[in-house]
C-alpha positions in Angstrom: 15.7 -14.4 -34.0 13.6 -13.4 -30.8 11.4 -16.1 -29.5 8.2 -14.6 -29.3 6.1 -17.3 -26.7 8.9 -16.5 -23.9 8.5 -12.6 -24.9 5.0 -13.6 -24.5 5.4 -15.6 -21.4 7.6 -12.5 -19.5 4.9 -10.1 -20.6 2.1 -12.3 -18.8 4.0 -13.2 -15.8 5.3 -9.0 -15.4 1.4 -8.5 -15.9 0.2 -10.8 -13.3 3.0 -10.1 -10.6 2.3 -6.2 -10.8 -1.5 -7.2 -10.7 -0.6 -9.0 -7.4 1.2 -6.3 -6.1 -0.9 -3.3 -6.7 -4.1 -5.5 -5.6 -3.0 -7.0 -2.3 -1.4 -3.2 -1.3 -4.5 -1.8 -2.0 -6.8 -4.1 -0.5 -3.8 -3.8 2.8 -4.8 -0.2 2.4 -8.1 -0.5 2.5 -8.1 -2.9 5.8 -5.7 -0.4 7.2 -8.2 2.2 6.9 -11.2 0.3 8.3 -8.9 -1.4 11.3 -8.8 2.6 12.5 -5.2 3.2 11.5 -5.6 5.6 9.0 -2.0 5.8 7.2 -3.0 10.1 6.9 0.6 11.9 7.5 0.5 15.9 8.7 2.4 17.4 6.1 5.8 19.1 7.4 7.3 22.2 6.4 10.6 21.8 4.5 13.0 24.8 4.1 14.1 24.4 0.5 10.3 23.3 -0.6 8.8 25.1 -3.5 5.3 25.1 -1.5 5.8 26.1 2.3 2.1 25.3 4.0 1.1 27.6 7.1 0.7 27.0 10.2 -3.2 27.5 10.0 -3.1 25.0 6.8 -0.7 22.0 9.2 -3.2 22.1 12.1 -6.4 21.3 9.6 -4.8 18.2 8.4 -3.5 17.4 11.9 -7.5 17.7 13.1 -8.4 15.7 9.4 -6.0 13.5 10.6 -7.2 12.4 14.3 -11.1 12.8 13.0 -10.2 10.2 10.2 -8.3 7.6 13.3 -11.1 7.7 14.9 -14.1 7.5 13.1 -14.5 3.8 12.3 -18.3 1.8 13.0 -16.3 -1.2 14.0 -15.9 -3.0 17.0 -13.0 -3.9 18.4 -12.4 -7.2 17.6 -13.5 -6.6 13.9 -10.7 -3.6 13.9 -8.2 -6.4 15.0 -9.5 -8.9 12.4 -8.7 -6.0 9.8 -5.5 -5.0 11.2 -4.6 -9.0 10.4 -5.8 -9.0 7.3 -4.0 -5.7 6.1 -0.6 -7.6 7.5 -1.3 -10.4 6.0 -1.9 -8.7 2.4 0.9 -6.6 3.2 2.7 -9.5 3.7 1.7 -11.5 0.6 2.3 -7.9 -1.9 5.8 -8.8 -0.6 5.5 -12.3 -1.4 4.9 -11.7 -5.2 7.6 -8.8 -5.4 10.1 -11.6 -3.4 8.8 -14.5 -6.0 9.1 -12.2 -8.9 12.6 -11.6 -8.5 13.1 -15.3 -7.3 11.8 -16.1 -10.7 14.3 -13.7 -12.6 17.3 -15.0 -10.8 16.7 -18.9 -10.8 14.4 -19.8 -14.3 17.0 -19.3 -16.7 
């Protein structure tokens, strides 16, 4: 016999917790971003890839890379603000990944 309201009540909470934790990564992102730290990573030349990138091709997305750092109309202060409040979201995407697996372990 499967009980369908705590199928129903797993379904919900899985829903909300990834909702939590795609939402407040994003919105880290998006602070990230603004704060001046732009999470853009050069790509790097691996031996056994499929694609190899040139040289010419690694030193545009270097230059993408710095123009993106530091092109931001914020002041200082407002970059540090946003730098917080991209930790902070970080911080509470691993909240809701921590309490989702709390909530496995301990409510059964």
């Amino acid at each position: 016999m499967i009980d369908w309201i705590a199928f129903l009540q797993v379904f919900v909470a899985a829903l909300i917790g990834a909702a939590l934790v795609v939402g407040f990564y994003a919105i880290g992102v998006r602070l990230l971003v603004r704060a001046g730290r732009v999470p853009v990573v050069a790509p790097a030349e691996f031996t056994d890839a499929i694609t190899v990138i040139t040289a010419k091709e690694a030193a545009r997305a270097e230059k993408a890379a710095a123009k993106a750092a530091r092109k931001s109309p914020l002041s200082e202060s407002q970059k540090t603000l946003a730098r917080i409040g991209a930790y902070a979201s970080f911080t509470l995407c691993a909240l809701a990944a921590v309490g989702g697996v709390l909530l496995i372990l301990f409510n059964h």
